[in-house]
One Martini backbone bead per residue (centre of mass of N, CA, C, O) as a GRO file, in nm:
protein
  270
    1UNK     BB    1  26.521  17.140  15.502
    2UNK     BB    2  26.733  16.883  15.514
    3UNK     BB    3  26.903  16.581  15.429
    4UNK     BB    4  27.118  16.301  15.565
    5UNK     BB    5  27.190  16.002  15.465
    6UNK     BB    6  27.269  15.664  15.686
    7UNK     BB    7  27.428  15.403  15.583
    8UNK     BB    8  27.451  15.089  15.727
    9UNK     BB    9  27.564  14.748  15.805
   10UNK     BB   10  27.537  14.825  16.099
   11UNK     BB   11  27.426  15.074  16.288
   12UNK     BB   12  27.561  15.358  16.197
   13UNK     BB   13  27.733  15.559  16.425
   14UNK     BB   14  27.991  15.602  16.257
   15UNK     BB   15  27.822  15.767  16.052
   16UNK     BB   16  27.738  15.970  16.226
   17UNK     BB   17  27.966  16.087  16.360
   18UNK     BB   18  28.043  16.212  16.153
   19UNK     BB   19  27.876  16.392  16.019
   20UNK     BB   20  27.832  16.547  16.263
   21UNK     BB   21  28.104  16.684  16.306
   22UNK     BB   22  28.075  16.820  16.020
   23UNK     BB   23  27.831  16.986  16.087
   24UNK     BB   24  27.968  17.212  16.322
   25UNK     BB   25  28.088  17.372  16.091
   26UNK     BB   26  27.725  17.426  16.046
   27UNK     BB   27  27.526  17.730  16.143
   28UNK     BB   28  27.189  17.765  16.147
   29UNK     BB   29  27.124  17.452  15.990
   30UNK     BB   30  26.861  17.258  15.929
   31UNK     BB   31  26.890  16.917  16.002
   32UNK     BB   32  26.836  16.573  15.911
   33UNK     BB   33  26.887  16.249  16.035
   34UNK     BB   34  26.867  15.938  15.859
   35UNK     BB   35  26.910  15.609  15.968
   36UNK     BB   36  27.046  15.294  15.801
   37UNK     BB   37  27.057  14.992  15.919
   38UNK     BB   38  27.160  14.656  15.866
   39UNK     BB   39  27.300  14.622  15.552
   40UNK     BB   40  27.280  14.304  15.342
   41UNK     BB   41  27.147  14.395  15.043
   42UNK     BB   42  27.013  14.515  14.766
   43UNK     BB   43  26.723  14.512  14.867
   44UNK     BB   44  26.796  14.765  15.112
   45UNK     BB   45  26.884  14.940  14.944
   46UNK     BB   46  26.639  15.031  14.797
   47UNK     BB   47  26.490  15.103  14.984
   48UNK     BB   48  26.656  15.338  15.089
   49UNK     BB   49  26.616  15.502  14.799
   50UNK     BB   50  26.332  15.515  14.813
   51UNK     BB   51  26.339  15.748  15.076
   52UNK     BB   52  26.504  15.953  14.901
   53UNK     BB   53  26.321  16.018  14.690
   54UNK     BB   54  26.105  16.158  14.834
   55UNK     BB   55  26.328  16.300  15.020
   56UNK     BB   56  26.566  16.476  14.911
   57UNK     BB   57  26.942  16.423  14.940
   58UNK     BB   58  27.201  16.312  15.121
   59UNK     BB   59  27.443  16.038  15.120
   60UNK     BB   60  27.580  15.834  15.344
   61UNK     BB   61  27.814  15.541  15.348
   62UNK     BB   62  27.873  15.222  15.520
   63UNK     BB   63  28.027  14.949  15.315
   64UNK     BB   64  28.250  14.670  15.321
   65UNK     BB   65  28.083  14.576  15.083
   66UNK     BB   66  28.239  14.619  14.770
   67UNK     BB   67  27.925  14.560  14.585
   68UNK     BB   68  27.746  14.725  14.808
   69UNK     BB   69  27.894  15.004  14.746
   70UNK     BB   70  27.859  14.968  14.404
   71UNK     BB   71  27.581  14.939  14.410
   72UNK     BB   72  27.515  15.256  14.522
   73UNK     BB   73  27.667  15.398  14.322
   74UNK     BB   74  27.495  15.312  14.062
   75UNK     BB   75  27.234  15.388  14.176
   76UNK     BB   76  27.294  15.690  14.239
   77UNK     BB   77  27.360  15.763  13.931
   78UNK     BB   78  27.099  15.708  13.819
   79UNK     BB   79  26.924  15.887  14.031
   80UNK     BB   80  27.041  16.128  14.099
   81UNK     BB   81  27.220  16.139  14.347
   82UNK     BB   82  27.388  16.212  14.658
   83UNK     BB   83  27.711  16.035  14.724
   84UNK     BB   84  27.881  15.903  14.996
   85UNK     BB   85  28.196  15.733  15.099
   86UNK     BB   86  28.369  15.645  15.397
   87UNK     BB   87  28.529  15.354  15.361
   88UNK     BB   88  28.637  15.251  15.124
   89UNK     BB   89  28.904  15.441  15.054
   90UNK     BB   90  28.988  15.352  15.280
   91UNK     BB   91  29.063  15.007  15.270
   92UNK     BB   92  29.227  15.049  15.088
   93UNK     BB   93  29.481  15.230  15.178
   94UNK     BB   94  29.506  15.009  15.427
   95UNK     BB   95  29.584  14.762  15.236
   96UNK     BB   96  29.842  14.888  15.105
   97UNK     BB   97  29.991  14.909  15.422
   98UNK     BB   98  29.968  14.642  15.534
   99UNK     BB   99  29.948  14.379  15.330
  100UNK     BB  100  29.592  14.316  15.357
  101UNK     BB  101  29.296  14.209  15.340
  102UNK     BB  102  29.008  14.271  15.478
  103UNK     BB  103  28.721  14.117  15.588
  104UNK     BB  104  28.389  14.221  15.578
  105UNK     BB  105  28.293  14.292  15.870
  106UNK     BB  106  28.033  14.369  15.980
  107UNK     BB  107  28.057  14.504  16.316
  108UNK     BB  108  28.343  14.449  16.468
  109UNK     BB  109  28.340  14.657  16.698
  110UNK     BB  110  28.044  14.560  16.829
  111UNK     BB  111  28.166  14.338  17.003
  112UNK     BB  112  28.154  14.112  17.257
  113UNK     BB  113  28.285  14.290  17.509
  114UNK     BB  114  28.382  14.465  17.810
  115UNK     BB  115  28.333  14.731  17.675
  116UNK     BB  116  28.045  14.667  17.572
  117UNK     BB  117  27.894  14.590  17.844
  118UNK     BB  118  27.980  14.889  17.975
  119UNK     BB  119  27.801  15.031  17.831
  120UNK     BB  120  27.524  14.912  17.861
  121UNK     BB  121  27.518  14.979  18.161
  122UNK     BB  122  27.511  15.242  18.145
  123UNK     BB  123  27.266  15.277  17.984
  124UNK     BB  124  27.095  15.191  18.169
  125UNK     BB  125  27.117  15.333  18.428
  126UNK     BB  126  27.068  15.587  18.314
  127UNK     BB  127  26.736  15.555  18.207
  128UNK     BB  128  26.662  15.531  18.536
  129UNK     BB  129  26.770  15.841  18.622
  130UNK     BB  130  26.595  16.018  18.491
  131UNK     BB  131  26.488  16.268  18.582
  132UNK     BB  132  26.490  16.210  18.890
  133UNK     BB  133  26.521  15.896  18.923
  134UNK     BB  134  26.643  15.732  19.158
  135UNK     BB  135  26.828  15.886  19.427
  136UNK     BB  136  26.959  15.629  19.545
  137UNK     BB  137  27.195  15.642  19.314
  138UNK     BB  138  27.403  15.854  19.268
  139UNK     BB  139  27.652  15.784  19.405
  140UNK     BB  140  27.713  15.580  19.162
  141UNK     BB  141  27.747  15.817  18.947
  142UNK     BB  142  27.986  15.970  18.730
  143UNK     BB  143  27.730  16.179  18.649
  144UNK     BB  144  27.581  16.462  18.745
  145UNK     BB  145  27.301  16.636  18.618
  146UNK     BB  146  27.207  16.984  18.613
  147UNK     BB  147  26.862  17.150  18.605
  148UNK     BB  148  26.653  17.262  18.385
  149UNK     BB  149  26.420  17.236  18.174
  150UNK     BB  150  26.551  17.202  17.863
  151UNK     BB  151  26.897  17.172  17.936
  152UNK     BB  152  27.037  16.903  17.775
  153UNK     BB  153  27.018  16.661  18.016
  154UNK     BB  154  26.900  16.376  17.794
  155UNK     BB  155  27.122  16.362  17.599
  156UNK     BB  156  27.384  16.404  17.742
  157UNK     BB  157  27.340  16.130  17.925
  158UNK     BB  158  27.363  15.967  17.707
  159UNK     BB  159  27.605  16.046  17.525
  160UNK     BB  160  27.765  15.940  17.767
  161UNK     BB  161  27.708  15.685  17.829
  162UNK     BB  162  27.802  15.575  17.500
  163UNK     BB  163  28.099  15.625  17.671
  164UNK     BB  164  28.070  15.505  17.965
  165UNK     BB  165  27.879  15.717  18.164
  166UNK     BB  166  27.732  15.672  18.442
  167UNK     BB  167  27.391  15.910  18.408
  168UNK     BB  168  27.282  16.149  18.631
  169UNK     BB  169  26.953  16.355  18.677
  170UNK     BB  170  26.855  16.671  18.754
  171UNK     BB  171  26.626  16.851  18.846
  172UNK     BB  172  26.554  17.227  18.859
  173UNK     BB  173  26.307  17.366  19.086
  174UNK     BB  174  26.099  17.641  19.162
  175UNK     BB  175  25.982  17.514  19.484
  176UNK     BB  176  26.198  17.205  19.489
  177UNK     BB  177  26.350  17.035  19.599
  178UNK     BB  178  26.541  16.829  19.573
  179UNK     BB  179  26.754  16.533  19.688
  180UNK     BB  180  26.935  16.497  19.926
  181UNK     BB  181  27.137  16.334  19.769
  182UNK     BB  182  27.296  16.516  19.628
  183UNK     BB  183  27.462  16.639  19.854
  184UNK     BB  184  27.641  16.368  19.877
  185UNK     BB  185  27.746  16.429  19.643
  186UNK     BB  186  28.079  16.466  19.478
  187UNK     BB  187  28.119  16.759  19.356
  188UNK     BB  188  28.333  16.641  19.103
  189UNK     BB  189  28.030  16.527  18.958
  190UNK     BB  190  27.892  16.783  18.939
  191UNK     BB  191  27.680  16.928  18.677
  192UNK     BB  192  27.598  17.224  18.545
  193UNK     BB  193  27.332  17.360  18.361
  194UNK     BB  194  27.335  17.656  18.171
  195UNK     BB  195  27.082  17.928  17.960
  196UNK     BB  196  26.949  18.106  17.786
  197UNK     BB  197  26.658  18.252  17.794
  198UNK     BB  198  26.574  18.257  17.489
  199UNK     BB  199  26.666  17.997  17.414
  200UNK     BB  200  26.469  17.835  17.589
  201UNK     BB  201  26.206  17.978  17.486
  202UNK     BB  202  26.246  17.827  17.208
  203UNK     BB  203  26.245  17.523  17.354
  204UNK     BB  204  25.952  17.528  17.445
  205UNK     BB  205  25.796  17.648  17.253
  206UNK     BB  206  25.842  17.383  17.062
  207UNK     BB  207  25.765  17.164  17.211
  208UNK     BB  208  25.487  17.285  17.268
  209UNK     BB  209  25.412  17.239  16.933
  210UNK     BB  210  25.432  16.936  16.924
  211UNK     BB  211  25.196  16.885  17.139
  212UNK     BB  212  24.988  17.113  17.053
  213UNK     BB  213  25.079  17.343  17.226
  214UNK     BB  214  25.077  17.647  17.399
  215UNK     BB  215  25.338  17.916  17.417
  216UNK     BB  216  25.190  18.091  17.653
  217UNK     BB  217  25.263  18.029  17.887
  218UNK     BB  218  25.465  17.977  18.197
  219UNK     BB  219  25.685  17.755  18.048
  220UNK     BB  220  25.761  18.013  17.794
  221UNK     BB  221  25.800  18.260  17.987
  222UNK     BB  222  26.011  18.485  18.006
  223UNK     BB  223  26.013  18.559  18.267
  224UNK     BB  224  25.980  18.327  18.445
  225UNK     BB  225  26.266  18.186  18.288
  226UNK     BB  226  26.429  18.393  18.423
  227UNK     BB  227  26.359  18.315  18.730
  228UNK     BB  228  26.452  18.037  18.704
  229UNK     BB  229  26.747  18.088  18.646
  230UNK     BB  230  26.807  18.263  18.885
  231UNK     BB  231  26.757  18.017  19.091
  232UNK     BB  232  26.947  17.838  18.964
  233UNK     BB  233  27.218  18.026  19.009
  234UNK     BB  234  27.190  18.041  19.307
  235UNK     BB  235  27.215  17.704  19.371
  236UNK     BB  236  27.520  17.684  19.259
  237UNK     BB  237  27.645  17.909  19.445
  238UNK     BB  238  27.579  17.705  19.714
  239UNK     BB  239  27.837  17.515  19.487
  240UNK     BB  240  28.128  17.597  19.418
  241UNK     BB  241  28.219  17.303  19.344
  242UNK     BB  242  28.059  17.296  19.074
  243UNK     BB  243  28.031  17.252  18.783
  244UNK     BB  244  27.976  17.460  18.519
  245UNK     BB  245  27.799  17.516  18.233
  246UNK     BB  246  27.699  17.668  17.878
  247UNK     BB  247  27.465  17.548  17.612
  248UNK     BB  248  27.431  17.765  17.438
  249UNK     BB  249  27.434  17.668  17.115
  250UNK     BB  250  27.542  17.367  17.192
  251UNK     BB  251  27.593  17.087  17.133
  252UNK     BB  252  27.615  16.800  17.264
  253UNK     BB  253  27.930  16.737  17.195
  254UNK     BB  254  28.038  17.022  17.298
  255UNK     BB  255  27.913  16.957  17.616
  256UNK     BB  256  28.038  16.751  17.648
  257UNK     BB  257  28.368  16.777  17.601
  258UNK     BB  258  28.381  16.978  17.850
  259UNK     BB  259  28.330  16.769  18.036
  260UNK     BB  260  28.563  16.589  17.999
  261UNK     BB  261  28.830  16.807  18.003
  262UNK     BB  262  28.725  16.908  18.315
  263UNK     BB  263  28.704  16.610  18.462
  264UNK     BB  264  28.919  16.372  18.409
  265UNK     BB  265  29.096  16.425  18.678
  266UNK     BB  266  28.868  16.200  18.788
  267UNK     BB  267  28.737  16.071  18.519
  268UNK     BB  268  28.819  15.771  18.304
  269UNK     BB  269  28.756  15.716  17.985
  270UNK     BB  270  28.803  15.661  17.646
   0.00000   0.00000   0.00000
């Protein structure tokens, strides 16, 4: 496994987005990012640079203040760590062509503004409606995501949250109806998710050892989850306005953002 670590004076959301993105570039490679927000003094810096010690990796960091920028980079040189500056360069770039100098306070970005408000509000109603809570609810709900148990419902759904879209989830599980608000929403807000079989098996199987649990039983058993995505895909095909999407092997972000741009022209926010 590799290690990440992503450094910032403010939430850290910002050097995490670029990480990730830039990660999609490399697949089939286990990594993790470890992230360390609201770094504001040389003392917090030693301090994550102790927990990175420890487990050796790379570091990303956005840090405005250009002392403590200087600071991580000679520490970082101190102790032969591998570190990456992600916003000094652009900082100083944009200082000579705007022709005056940054502010250097950390999270200007995430002012309490109505765009703030409105994201926050977002995910709180997501929260809510998790995993098929509160369906009196649905109809509110700008994206309602439906699928079977770990096809990357509640990842999804905060994701999307956190880009200002209240989403709710519903499982799909074979021998339960749904909801029947379901039936309510309006069809073009309703997103089918499907994953191929062993995909799932593989991600079901992982799920039960981390509970410490048996991975052969028959939430994991390829036959029986064969069974469960064809009766899923059976109820797809009685909703033929709902939009479907395969997440297999897909990041949050690759099916967020296909969920975006076959929706926009219904649904429209940043």
């Amino acid at each position: 496994m590799y290690h990440v670590y992503l450094l910032s004076d403010a939430t850290g959301e910002t050097v995490e987005r670029v990480a990730r993105a830039a990660l999609t570039q490399f697949k089939d490679v286990d990594v993790r990012l470890r992230r360390v927000g609201q770094i504001r003094n040389q003392d917090d810096i030693l301090k994550a640079l102790d927990e990175v010690a420890k487990t050796p990796g790379i570091i990303f960091y956005t840090l405005v203040n250009t002392e403590l920028a200087q600071f991580v980079r000679n520490e970082c040189e101190a102790r032969q760590l591998d570190a990456v500056d992600l916003i000094t360069p652009l900082l100083f770039k944009l200082a000579e062509f705007l022709e005056m100098r940054p502010q250097k306070l950390p999270g200007l970005q995430y002012e309490m503004n109505s765009e703030y408000y409105r994201r926050m509000e977002a995910v709180d109603f997501t929260v809510k409606q998790d995993d098929g809570q509160e369906p009196r609810n649905l109809h509110k709900a700008d994206i309602v995501l439906v699928g079977v148990s770990r096809s990357s419902k509640t990842p999804l759904s905060m994701y999307l949250a956190h880009k200002g879209y209240k989403v709710a989830n519903v499982p799909i599980i074979q021998g339960i109806d749904p909801p029947p608000e379901l039936e309510e929403v309006e069809p073009e807000r309703v997103v089918g998710l499907i994953i191929s079989t062993q995909r799932l098996v593989d991600i079901r199987s992982a799920r039960l050892r981390n509970l410490r649990q048996s991975p052969r039983g028959s939430y994991a058993d390829f036959r029986l989850v064969e069974e469960e995505l064809a009766y899923c895909r059976r109820f797809y095909r009685a909703h033929p306005a709902w939009l479907v999407i395969d997440v297999t092997n897909k990041s949050v972000e690759e099916s967020a953002a296909e969920i975006l741009s076959r929706l926009h022209g219904d649904i429209r926010h940043d």
